[in-house]
PAKOLGU-849543 format. One record per residue (C-alpha): x, y, z; residue in one letter. Coordinates in nm, 3 decimals. Example, Ala and Ser with C-alpha at 12.3 -4.5 7.8 and 13.67 -1.06 7.14 Angstrom:
<rec><c1>1.230</c1><c2>-0.450</c2><c3>0.780</c3><resn>A</resn></rec>
<rec><c1>1.367</c1><c2>-0.106</c2><c3>0.714</c3><resn>S</resn></rec>
//
This chain:
<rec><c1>0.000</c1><c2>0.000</c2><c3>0.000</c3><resn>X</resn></rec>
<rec><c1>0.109</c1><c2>0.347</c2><c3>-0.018</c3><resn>X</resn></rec>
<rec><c1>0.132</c1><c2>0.627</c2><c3>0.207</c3><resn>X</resn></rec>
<rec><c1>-0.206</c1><c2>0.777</c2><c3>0.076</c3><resn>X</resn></rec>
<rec><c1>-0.412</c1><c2>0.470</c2><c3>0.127</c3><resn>X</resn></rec>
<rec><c1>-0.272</c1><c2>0.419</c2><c3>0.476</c3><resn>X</resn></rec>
<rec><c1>-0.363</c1><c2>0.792</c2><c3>0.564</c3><resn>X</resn></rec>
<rec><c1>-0.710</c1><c2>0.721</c2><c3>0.451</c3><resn>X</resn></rec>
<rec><c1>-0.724</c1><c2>0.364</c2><c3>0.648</c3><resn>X</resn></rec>
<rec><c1>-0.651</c1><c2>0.555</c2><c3>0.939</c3><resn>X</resn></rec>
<rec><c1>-0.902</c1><c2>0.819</c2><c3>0.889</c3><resn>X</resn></rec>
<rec><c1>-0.669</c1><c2>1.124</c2><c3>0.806</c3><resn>X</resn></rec>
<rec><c1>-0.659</c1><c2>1.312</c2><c3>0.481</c3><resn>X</resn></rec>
<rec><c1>-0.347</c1><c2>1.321</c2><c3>0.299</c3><resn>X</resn></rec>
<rec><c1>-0.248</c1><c2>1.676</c2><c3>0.284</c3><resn>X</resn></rec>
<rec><c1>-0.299</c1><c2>1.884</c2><c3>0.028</c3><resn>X</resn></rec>
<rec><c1>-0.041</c1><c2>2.126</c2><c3>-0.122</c3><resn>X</resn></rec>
<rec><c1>-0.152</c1><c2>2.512</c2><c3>-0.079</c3><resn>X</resn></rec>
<rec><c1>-0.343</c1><c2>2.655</c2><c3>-0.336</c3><resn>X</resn></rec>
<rec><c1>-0.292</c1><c2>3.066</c2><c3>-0.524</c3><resn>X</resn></rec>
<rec><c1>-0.588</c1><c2>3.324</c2><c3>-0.483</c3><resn>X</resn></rec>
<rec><c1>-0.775</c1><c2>3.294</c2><c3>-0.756</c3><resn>X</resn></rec>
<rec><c1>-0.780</c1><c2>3.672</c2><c3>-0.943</c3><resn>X</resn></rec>
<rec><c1>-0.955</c1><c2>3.804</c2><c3>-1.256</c3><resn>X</resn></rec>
<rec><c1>-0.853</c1><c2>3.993</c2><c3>-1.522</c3><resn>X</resn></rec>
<rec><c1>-0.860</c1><c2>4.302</c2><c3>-1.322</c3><resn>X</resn></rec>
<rec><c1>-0.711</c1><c2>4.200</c2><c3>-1.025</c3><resn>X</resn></rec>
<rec><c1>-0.372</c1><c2>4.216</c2><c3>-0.860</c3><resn>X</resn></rec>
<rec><c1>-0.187</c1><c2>4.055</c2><c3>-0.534</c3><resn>X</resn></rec>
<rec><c1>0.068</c1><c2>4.209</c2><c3>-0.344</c3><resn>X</resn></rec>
<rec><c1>0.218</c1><c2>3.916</c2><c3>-0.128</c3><resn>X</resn></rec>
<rec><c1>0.567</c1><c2>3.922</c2><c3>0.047</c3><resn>X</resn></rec>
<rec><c1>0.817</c1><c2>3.760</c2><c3>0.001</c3><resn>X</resn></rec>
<rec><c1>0.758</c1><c2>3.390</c2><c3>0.146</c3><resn>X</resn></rec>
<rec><c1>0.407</c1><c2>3.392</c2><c3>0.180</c3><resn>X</resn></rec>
<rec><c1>0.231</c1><c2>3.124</c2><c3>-0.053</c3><resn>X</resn></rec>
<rec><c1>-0.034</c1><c2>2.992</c2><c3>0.176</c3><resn>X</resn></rec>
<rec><c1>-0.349</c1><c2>3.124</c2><c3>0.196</c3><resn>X</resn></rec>
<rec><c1>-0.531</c1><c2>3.114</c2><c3>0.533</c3><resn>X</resn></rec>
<rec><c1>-0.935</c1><c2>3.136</c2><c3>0.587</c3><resn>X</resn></rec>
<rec><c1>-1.042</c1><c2>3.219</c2><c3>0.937</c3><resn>X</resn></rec>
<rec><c1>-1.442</c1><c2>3.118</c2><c3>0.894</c3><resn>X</resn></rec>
<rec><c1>-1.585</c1><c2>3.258</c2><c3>1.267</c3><resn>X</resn></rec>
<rec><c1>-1.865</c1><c2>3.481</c2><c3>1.243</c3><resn>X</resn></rec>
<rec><c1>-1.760</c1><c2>3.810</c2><c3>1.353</c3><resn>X</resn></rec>
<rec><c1>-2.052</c1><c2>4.097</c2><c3>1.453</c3><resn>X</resn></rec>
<rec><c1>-1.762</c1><c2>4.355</c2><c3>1.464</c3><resn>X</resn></rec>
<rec><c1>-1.710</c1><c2>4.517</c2><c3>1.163</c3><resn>X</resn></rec>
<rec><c1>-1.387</c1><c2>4.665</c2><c3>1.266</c3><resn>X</resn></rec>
<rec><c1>-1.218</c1><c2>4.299</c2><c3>1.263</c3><resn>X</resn></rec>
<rec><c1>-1.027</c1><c2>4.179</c2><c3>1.024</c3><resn>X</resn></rec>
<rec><c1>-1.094</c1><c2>3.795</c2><c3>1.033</c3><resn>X</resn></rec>
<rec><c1>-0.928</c1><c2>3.703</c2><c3>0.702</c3><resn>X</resn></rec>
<rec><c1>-0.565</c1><c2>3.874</c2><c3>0.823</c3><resn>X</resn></rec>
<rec><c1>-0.438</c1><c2>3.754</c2><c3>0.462</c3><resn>X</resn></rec>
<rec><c1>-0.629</c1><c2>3.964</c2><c3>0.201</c3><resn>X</resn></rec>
<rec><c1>-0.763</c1><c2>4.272</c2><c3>0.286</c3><resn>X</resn></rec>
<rec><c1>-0.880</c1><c2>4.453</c2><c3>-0.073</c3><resn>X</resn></rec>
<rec><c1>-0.826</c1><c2>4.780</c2><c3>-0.188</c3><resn>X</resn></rec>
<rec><c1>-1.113</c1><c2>4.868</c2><c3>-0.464</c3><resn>X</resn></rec>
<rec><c1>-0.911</c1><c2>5.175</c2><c3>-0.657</c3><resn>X</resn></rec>
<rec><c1>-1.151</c1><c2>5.301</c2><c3>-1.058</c3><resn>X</resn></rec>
<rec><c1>-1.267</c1><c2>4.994</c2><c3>-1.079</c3><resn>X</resn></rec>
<rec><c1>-0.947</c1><c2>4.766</c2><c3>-0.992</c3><resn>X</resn></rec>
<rec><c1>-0.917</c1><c2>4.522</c2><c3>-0.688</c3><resn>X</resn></rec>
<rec><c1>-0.568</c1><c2>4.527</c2><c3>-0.505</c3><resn>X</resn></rec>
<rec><c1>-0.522</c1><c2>4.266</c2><c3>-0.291</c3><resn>X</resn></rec>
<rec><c1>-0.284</c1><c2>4.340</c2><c3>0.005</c3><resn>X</resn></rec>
<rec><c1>-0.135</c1><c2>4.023</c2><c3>0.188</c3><resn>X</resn></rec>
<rec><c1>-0.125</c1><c2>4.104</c2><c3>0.603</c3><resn>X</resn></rec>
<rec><c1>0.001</c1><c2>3.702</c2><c3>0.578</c3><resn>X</resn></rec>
<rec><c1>0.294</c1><c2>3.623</c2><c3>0.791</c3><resn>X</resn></rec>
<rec><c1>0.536</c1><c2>3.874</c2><c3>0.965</c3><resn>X</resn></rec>
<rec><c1>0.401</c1><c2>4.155</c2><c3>0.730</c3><resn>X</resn></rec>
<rec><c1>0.205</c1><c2>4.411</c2><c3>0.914</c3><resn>X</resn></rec>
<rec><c1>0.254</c1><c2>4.730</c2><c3>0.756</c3><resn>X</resn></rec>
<rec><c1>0.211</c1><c2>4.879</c2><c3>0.408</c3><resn>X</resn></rec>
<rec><c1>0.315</c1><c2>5.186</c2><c3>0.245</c3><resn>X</resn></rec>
<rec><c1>0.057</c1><c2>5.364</c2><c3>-0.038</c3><resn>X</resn></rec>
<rec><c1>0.198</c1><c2>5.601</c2><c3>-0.277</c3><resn>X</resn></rec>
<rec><c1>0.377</c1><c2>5.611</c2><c3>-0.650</c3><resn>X</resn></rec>
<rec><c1>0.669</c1><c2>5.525</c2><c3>-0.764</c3><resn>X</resn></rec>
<rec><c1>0.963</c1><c2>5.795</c2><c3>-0.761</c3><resn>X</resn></rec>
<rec><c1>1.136</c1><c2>5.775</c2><c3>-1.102</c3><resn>X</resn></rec>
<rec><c1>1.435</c1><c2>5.986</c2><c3>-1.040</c3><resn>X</resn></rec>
<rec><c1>1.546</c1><c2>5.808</c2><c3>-0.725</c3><resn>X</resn></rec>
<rec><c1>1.395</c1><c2>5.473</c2><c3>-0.776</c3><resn>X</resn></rec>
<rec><c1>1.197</c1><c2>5.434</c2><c3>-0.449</c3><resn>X</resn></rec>
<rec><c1>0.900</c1><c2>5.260</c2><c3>-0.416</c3><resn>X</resn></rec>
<rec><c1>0.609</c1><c2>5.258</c2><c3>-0.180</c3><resn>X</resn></rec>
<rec><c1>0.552</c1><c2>4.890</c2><c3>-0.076</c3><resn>X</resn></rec>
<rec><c1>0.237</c1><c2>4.902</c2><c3>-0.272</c3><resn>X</resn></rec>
<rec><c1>0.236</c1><c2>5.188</c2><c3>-0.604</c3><resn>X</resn></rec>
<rec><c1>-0.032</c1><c2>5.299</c2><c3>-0.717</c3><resn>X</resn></rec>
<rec><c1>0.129</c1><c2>5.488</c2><c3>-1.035</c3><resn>X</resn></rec>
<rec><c1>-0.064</c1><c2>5.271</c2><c3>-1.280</c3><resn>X</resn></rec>
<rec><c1>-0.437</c1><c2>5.416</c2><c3>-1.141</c3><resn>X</resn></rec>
<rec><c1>-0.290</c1><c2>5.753</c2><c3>-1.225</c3><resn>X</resn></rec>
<rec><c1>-0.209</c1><c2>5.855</c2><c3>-0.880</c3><resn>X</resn></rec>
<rec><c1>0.027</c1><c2>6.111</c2><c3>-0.985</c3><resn>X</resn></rec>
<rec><c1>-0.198</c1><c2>6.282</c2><c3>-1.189</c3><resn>X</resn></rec>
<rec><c1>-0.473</c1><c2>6.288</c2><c3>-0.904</c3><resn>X</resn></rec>
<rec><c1>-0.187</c1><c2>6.400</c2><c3>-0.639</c3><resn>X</resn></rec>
<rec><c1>-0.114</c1><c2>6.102</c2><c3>-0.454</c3><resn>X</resn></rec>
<rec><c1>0.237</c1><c2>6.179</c2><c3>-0.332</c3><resn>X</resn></rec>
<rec><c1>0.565</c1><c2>5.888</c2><c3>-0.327</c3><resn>X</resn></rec>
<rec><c1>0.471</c1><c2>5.850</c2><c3>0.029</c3><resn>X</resn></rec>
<rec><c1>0.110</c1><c2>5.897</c2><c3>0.095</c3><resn>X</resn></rec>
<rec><c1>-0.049</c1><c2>5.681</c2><c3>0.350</c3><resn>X</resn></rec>
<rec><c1>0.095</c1><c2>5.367</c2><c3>0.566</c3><resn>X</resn></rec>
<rec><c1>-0.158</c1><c2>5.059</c2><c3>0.620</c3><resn>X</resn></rec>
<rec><c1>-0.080</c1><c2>4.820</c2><c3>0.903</c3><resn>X</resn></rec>
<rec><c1>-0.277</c1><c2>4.564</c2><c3>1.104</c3><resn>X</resn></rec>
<rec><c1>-0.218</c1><c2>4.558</c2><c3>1.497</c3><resn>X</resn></rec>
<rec><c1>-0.487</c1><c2>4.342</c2><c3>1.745</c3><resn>X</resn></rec>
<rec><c1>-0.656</c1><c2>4.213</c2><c3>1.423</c3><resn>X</resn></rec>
<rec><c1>-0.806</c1><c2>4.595</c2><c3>1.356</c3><resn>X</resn></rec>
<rec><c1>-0.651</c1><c2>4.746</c2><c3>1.027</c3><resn>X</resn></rec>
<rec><c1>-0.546</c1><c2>5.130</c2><c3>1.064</c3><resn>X</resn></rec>
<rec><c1>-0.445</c1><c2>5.405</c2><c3>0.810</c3><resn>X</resn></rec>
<rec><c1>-0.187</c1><c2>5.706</c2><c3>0.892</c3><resn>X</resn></rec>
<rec><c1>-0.137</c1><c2>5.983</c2><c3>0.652</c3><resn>X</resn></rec>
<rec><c1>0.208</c1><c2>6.043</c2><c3>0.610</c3><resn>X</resn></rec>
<rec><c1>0.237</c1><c2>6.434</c2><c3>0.605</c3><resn>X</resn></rec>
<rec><c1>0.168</c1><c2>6.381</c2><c3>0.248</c3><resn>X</resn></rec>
<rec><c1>0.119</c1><c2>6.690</c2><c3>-0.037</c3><resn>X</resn></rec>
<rec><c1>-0.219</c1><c2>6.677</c2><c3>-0.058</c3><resn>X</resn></rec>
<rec><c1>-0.367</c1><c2>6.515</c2><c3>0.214</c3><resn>X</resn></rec>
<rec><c1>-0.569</c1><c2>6.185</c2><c3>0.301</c3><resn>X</resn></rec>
<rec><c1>-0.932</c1><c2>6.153</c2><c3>0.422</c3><resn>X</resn></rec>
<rec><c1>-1.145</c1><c2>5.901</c2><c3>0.549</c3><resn>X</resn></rec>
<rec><c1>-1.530</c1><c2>5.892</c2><c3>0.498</c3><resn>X</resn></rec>
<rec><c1>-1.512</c1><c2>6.246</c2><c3>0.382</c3><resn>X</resn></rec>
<rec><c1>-1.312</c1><c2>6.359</c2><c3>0.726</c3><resn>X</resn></rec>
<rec><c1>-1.002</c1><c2>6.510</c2><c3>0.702</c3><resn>X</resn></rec>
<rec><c1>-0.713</c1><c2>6.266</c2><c3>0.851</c3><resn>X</resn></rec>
<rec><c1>-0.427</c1><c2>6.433</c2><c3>1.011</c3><resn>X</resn></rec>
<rec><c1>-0.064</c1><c2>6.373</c2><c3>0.980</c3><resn>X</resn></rec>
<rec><c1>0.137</c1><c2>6.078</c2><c3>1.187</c3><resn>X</resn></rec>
<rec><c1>-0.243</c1><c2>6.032</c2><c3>1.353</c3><resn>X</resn></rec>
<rec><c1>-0.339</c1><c2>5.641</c2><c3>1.297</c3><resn>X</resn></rec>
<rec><c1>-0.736</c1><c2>5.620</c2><c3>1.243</c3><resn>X</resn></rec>
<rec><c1>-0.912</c1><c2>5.265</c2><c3>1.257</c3><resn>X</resn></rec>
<rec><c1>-1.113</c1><c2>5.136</c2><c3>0.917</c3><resn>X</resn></rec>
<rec><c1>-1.439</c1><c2>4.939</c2><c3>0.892</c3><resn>X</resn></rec>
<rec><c1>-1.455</c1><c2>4.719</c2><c3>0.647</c3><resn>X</resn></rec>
<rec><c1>-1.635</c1><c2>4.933</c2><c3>0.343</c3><resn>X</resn></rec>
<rec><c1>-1.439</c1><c2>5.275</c2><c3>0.436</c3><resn>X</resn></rec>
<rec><c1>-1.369</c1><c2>5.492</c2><c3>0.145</c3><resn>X</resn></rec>
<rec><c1>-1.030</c1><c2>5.695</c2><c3>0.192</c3><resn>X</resn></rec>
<rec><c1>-0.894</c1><c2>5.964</c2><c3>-0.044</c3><resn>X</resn></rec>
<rec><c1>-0.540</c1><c2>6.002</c2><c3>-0.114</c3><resn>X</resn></rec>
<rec><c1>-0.521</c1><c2>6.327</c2><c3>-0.286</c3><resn>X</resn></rec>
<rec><c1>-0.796</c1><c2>6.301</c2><c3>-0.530</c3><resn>X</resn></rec>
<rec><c1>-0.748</c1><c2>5.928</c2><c3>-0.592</c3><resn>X</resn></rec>
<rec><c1>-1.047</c1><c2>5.752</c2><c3>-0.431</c3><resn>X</resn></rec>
<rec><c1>-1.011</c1><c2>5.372</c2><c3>-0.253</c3><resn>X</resn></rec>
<rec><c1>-1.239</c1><c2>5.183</c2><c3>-0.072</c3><resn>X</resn></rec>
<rec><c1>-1.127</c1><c2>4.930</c2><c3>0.187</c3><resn>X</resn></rec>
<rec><c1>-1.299</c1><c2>4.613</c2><c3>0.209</c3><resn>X</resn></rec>
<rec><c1>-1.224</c1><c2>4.340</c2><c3>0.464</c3><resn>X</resn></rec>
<rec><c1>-1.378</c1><c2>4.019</c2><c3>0.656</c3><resn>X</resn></rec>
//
């Protein structure tokens, strides 16, 4: 017999090997480096505030889904654009949704996760950052619900979450 039939015998499963996110067309991942295992956490949760699925949290940005990857020892993201003439890059750019054109600076916002709630801190940035239609201040971390629309300078993003 083999090893799969004598897991089965026994009454365990073999395991299986882990599985990418599915994406559209539309769609793009940001994972770091190491991180190939997605993770579901299925417990209802009345808090919206929560974020139950720590792996994917979504960023809906003109009609594109980013998918940001809180998987692992990754807890913090940066939001901004790329910066040609010095090559530095925000952990996640958002050049390619025109953010330069709608004043999102190199360094705009930070994400990070902390006690399973997901915050956002402007980063003294050019043109500012709001949340809900409130003005966030600079250095300030501000808790999002799951369905929060923040503003980077004109570019619009709504955060979306389990």
């Amino acid at each position: 017999m083999n090893d799969e039939s004598d897991s089965i015998e026994k009454g365990t499963a073999p395991l299986e090997s882990p599985k990418s996110p599915s994406l559209s067309n539309n769609e793009t991942a940001i994972v770091p480096d190491g991180i190939n295992r997605v993770k579901r956490n299925d417990k209802p949760v009345d808090d919206d505030t929560l974020v139950t699925d720590r792996y994917n949290v979504k960023l809906v940005i003109r009609g594109m889904t980013e998918i940001v990857n809180f998987g692992g020892v990754r807890s913090t993201y940066v939001l901004g654009r790329i910066d040609h003439t010095t090559a530095a890059r925000p952990d996640i750019d958002l050049s390619h949704l025109g953010a330069a054109e709608r004043g999102v600076s190199r360094k705009h916002a930070r994400l990070h996760l902390q006690d399973d709630h997901l915050y956002i801190t402007d980063l003294n940035s050019s043109n500012g950052s709001r949340l809900n239609n409130e003005r966030l201040y600079p250095y300030t971390p501000v808790q999002l619900r799951s369905g929060d629309e923040v503003v980077l300078g004109r570019l619009a993003i709504q955060i979306l979450f389990d």
